[in-house]
N, C-alpha and C positions, 0 to 999 in steps of 0.2 A: 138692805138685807131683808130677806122676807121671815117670816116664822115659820119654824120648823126645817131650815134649813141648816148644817150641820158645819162645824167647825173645824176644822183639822191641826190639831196640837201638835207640832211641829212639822217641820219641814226639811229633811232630810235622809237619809238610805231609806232607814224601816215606814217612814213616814209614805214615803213611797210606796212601797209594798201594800202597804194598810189603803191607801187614796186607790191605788189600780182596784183593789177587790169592794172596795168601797163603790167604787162608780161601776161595777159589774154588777152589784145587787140593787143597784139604783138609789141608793141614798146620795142626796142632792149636796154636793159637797160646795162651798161658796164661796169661801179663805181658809186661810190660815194663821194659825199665830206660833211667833217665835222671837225670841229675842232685839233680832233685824231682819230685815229682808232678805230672800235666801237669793242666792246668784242664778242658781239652774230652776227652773219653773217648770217640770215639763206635764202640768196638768194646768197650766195658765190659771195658778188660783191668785187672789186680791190677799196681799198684804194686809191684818188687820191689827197689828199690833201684838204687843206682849199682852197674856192673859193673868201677869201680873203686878200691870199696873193700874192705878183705878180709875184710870178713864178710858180701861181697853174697850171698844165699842163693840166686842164680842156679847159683853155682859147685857146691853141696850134692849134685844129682841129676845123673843123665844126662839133660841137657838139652841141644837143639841149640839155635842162633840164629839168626835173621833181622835181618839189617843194614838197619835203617829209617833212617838216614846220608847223607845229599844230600853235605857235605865232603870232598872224596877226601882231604882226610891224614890227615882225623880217624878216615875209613873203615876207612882202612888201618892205620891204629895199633890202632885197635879190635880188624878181625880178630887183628892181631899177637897181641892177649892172648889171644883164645879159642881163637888155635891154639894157644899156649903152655901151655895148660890143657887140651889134647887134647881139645876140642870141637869138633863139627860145626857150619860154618857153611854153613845152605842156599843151595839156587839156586831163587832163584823167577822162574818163565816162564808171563806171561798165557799162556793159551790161544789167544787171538787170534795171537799171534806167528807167523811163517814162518820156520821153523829150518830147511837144508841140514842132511839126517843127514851130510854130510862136516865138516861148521863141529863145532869144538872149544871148548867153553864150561867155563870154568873156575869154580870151586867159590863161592859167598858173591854170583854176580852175580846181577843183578834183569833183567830183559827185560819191557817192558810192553805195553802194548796196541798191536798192528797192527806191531810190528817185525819190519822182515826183513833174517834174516842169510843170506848165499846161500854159494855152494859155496867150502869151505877155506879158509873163514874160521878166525881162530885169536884166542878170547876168553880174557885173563887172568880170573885171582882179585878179584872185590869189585869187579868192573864194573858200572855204570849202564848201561843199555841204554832212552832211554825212549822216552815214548810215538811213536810214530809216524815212527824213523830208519831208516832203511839204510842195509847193514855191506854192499857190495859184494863180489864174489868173491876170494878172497886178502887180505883186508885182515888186520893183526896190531892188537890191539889191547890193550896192556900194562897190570897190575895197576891197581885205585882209577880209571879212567878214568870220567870221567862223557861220555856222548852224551847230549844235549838234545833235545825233542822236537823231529823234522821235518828232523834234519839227515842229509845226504846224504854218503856216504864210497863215493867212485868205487873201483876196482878196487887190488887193492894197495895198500892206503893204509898206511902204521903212525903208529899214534902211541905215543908212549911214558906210562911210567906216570903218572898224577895228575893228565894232560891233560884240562884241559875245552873241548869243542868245542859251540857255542851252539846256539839254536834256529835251526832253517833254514837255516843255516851249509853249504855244499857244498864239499867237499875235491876238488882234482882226481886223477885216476888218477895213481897212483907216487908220492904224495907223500910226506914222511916229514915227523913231528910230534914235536919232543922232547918230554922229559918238564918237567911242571909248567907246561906252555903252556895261555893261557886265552885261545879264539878266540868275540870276537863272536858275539852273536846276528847272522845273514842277512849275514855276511862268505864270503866266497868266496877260497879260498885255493889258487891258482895255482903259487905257490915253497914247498921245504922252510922251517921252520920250528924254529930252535934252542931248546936247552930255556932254560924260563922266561922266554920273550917271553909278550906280549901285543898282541895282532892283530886287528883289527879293517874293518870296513869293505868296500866294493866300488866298483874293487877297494884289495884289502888291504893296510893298511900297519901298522906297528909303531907303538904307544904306551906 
């Protein structure tokens, strides 16, 4: 392995996802790590072991990583190790994206295709950003968050860390979203929202 070469933390759907736009912005991808060897390889990467074991031979060189992780706890425990070990966790952003040069995008998050973040927007560490949402203007949006494809976040929205907000899911302006909250796919979410509910439906109710 060379240095500065980058690692791919897991290897499966989203990891996928992550690796294709990875290798469209040119970041030199070289393996992967995951528990065992994955069956389907369809970007021909080198098996390097678990990254948390302590003879993963990821740890050996100056290698950065790429969080290919769908789980925000598992996401975030992850980064936890590879900051602990002073390594670089990238930010990878389809090209297709619409980024506000005022929006602040925080380090290990992924942005995919056709997303738009607009003005003073404020993106934590090891965000999901996916295919096809928008991040309205002022929104705050806290560490491990996953956004699903298609879902809508009006003006000033926050949500807090580990939140999952579903596909086509629309938040209304000023709302606030605790942390560890998982919102329905195509729920519509009108009231704040305390951490660790789950919410679903239109309109929205608590399950």
């Amino acid at each position: 392995m060379s240095d500065n070469a980058s690692i791919l933390v897991g290897y499966s759907g989203h990891a996928f996802v992550v690796a294709e736009t990875a290798v469209e912005n040119d970041i030199s991808i070289i393996g992967y790590s995951d528990k065992q060897a994955a069956s389907i390889n369809p970007f021909e990467l080198e098996y390097l072991g678990f990254e948390k074991d302590t003879d993963f031979i990821g740890w050996r060189n100056n290698n950065s990583f790429v969080l290919g992780i769908g789980d925000n706890l598992l996401r975030q425990n992850i980064a936890k190790l590879i900051e602990e070990r002073k390594q670089e966790i990238k930010t990878v952003i389809h090209l297709s994206a619409s980024i506000s040069s005022s929006a602040v995008i925080g380090s290990g998050t992924f942005i995919n295709k056709n997303v738009s973040v607009n003005a003073l927007v404020v993106i934590g560490k090891n965000v999901i950003l996916n295919t096809g949402c928008i991040i309205e203007h002022e929104c705050v949006i806290e560490d491990a968050v996953h956004i699903a494809p298609g879902a809508v976040l009006a003006g000033n929205v926050f949500i807090g860390e580990r939140s999952f907000v579903g596909a086509n899911a629309v938040i209304k302006q000023g709302i606030v979203i605790g942390k560890d909250v998982i919102i329905g796919a195509g729920s519509v979410i009108i009231r704040d929202v305390l951490d660790g509910k789950k919410i679903v439906g239109n309109p929205s109710r608590e399950i």
